[in-house]
N, C-alpha and C positions, 0 to 999 in steps of 0.2 A: 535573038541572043540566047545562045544556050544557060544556064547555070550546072553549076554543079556544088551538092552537098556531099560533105563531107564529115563522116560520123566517126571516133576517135574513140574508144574504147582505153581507159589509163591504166593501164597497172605499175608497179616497182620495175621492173627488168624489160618488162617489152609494152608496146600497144598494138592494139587490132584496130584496122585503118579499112574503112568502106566509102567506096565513092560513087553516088548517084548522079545520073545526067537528068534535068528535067525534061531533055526533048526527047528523052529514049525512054524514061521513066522507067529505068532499070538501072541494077548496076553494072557500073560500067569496070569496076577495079576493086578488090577485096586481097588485104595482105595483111603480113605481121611486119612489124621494123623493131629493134632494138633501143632500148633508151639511153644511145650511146650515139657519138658524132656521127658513124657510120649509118644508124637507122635514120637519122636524124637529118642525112643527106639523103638517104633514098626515099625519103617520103618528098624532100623539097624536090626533087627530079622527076618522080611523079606528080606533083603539081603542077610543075613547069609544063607536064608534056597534056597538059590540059586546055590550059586558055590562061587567060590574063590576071591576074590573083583578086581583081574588082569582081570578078563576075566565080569565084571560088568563094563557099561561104562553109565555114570549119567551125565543128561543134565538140565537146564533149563534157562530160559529167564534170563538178565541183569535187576535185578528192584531195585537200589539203594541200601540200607541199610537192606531190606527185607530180603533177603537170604543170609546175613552176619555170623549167629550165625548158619544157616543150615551148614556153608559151610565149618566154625570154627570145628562142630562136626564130620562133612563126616572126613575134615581132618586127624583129631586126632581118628576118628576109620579106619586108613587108607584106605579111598575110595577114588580113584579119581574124577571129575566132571570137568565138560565143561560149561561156558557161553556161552547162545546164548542170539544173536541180534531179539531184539523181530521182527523187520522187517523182514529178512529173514525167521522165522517163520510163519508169517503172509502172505509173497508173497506165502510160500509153500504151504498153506492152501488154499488157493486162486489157486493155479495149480490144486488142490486134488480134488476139487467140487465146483460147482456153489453156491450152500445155503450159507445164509449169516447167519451162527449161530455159535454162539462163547455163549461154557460155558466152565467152568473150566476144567471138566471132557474131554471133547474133546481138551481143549487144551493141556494137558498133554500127551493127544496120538498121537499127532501132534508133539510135541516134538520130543518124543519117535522113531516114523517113522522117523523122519528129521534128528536124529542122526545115522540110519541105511544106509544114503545115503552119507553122509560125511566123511572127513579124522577124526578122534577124537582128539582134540588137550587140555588135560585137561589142570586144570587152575596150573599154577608154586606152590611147596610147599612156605609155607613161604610167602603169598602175603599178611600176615595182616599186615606186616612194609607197603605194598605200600598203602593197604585200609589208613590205619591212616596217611599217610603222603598226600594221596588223599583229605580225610577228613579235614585236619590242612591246605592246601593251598587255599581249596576252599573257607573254614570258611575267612581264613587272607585276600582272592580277594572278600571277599563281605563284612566285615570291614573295608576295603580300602574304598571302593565303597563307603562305610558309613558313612566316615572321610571327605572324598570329599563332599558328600552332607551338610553338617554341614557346611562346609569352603564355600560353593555357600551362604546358608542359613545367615550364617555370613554377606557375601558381600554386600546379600541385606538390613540386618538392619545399617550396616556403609553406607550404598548408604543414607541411612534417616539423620542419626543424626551425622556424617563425611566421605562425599563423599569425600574430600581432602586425605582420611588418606594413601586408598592401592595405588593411582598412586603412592604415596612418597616412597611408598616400593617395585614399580618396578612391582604392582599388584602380589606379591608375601606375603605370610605371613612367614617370617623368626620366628627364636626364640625372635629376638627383638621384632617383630611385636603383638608376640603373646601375649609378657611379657606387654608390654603396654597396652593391650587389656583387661589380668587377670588383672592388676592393678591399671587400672586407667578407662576404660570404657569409660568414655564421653569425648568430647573435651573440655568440661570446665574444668573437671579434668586434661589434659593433659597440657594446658595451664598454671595451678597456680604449674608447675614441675620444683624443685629448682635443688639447687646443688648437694647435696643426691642424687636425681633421677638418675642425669647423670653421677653421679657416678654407679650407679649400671647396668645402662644403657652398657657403657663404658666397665664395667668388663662381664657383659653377650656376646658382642657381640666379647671378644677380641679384643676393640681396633679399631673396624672397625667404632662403629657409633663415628663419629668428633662432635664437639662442635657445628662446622656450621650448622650438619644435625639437630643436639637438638635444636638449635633456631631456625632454619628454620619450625622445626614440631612443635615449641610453639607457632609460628607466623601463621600459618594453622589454627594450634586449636584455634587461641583467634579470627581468621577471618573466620572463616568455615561458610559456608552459610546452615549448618544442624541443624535439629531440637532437643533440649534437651528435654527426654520424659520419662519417667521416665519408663513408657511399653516397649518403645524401648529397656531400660537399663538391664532390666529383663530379656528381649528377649535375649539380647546377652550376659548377664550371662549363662540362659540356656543354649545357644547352645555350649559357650567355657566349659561350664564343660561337655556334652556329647562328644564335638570333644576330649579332655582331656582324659575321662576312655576309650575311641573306639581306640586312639593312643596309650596308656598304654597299652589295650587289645592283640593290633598288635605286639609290642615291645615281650611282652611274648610268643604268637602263633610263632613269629618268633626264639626265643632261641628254646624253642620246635623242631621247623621244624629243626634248625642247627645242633640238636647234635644228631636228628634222623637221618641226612642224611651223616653227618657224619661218623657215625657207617657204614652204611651200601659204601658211596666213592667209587660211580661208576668213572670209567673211562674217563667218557667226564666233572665231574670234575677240571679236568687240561688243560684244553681248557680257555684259555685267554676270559674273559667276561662271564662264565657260574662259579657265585658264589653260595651259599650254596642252598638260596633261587627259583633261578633257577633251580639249579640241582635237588634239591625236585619236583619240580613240574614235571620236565620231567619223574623224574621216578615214582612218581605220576601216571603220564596220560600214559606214556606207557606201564610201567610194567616190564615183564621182556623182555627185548632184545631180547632176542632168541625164543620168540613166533614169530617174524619177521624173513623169509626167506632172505628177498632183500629188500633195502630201500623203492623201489618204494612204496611198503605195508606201513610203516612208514611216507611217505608222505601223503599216501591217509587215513591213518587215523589219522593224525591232519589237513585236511583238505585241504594241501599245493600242491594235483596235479592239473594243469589244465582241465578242462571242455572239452569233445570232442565233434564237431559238423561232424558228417560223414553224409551225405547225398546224394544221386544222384552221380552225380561226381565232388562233392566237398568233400572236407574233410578238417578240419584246427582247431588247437587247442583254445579252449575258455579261459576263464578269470578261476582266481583261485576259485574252485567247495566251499568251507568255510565251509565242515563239519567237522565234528569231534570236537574234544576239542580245545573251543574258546581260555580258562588260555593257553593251549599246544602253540597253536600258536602264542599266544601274547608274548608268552616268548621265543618264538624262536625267532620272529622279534627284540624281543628287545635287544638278545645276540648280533646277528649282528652287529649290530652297531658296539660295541666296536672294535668287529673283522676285521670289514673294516677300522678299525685307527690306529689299533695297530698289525698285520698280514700283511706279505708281502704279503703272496699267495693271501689272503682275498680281501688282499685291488687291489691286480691286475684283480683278479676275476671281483671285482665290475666295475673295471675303466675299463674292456673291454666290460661288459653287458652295460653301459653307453655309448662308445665310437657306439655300435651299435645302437644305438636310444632311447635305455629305459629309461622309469623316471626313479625317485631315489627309488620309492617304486618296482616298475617291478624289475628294477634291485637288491634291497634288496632282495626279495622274492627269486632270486637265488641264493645268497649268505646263505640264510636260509635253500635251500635244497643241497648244498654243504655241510652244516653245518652237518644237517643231516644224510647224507652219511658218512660224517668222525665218527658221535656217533655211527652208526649202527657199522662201522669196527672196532672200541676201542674195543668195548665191545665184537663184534666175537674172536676181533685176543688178547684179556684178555692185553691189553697193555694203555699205556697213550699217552698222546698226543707230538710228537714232533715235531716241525715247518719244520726242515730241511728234513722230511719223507712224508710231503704234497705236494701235486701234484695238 
């Protein structure tokens, strides 16, 4: 039984398409197609006039949203394919020949050959839920990002015209804080705030802001040593109506994320501290489970194994390596937590990596690749999570 590789070259407008026979061990077909219905059909005609799409195994480089609608089409004319890491491409080209020339054309046979030496591991059916839930988290962690800059932005025009105002709120902007901010802007206005105010005051916060705190914040405002300006006022209009539609924006991304990932209520779901939005991202970033042999794999590609230094006759493990997906790990660290408060096993995990010397973050970061191990087995052994079954 013949095979044939097939090495795929992405670019925006077109791709460069090489096709290798193992029984010829040459190529057999090298073309350009269009990233358009028409290329899109003369690459599937060319496949057809191959063999039977089992014995067809299609490769090309990782390039974001590029090879999305290719990948959509292979699908649904059932063809399998494989992501490659444009690095290990790149190292093997670098094994293959000293010339330092890179075109399209040669990268696709570079492919091509690179898939002839490998295990074939195509990509899982069905991975457009994880694209768009990829897509929807990454979007809602850089609208965060976004939210946060606005609330700095903020900081510093109440630093000009009510430096008093955020120590009183604990340097935090609550819903009170914010509501005062939409509504009254300056400390003169905050100042001439009757009884109406704090009445509404009152009712937005449930109860919590006391009468003391409303005269305490009128007596701020009518002595505040900031400037009333009316550029100022402007300025932080702007920025509370942009932090406003950017929080609005997020609220929405996140129903979205909820009832896609609902649908789909993996397994490590039921893990104490990994709510909707967490669990999106991990399946997000990882994908599907069983692309993973053994956790170890699963650590090292959110970044979480350590560093080895083998040298001479030393050897000894380094600080945690930090590649892979940043979102991945940041939401692993930050499931922990819960877990070390509210987990017996968890919390004795931690208190023993502590009791051995470790900070609290060394120590967290094991607690993250336990965490880890337990997602990998949920999802092997198709079961949820029970406390009294952890070790």
């Amino acid at each position: 039984m013949s095979l044939y590789f097939v090495g795929i070259d992405i670019s925006k407008y077109k791709h460069d398409c090489c096709i290798i026979s193992s029984a010829e061990q040459q190529v057999v077909s090298k073309f350009t197609f269009k990233n358009n219905k028409d290329g899109f059909s003369e690459l599937l005609t060319t496949l057809h006039s191959l063999s039977n799409p089992k014995n067809i195994r299609i490769g090309f480089e990782s390039t974001s949203h590029y090879a999305l609608n290719l990948e959509l089409f292979l699908e649904k004319a059932h063809h399998s394919f494989m992501e490659v890491n444009p690095v290990l491409i790149s190292q093997y080209k670098k094994s293959t020949t000293l010339r330092r020339t890179k075109t399209d054309r040669i990268d696709c046979e570079s492919i091509a050959c690179w898939l002839m030496t490998v295990e074939y591991k195509p990509h899982p059916k069905g991975f457009y839920h994880a694209y768009s839930l990829k897509s929807l988290t990454r979007l809602r962690d850089k609208l965060i990002r976004q939210r946060s800059f606005y609330l700095v932005k903020i900081t510093n025009v109440l630093d000009h015209t009510f430096p008093e105002f955020k120590p009183f709120f604990n340097e935090h902007f609550s819903k009170t804080a914010l509501y005062l901010l939409e509504n009254y802007g300056s400390a003169e206005k905050m100042a001439h705030m009757n009884t109406a105010s704090y009445e509404r005051l009152y009712s937005l916060s449930r109860g919590k802001f006391s009468p003391q705190q409303f005269l305490e914040l009128k007596s701020l405002a009518t002595n505040t040593i900031g400037v009333n300006n009316s550029i100022f006022e402007m300025e932080l209009n702007t920025l509370l109506t942009l932090y406003k539609a950017t929080a609005e924006q997020i609220c929405i991304l996140e129903t979205q994320i909820t009832e896609l990932i609902e649908e789909i209520h993996p397994h490590y779901m039921s893990i104490p501290g990994i709510g909707p939005i967490s669990a999106a991202v991990i399946y997000a970033e990882y994908g599907d489970i069983s692309n993973f042999s053994k956790p170890s794999q699963m650590l090292a590609f959110a970044g979480l194994e350590p560093g080895v230094n083998d040298s001479g006759t030393e050897s000894h493990g380094g600080r945690m390596v930090k590649r892979g997906s940043s979102q991945l790990r940041y939401v692993l660290m930050n499931c922990a937590l819960p877990l070390i408060r509210f987990d017996v096993t968890f919390a004795a995990y931690y208190a023993k990596k502590r009791s051995e010397g470790k900070p609290h973050r060394v120590a967290l970061s094991h607690v993250v690749k336990k965490l880890v191990r337990v997602i990998f087995a949920l999802e092997r052994q198709n079961t949820d999570f029970i406390p009294q079954s952890l070790r």
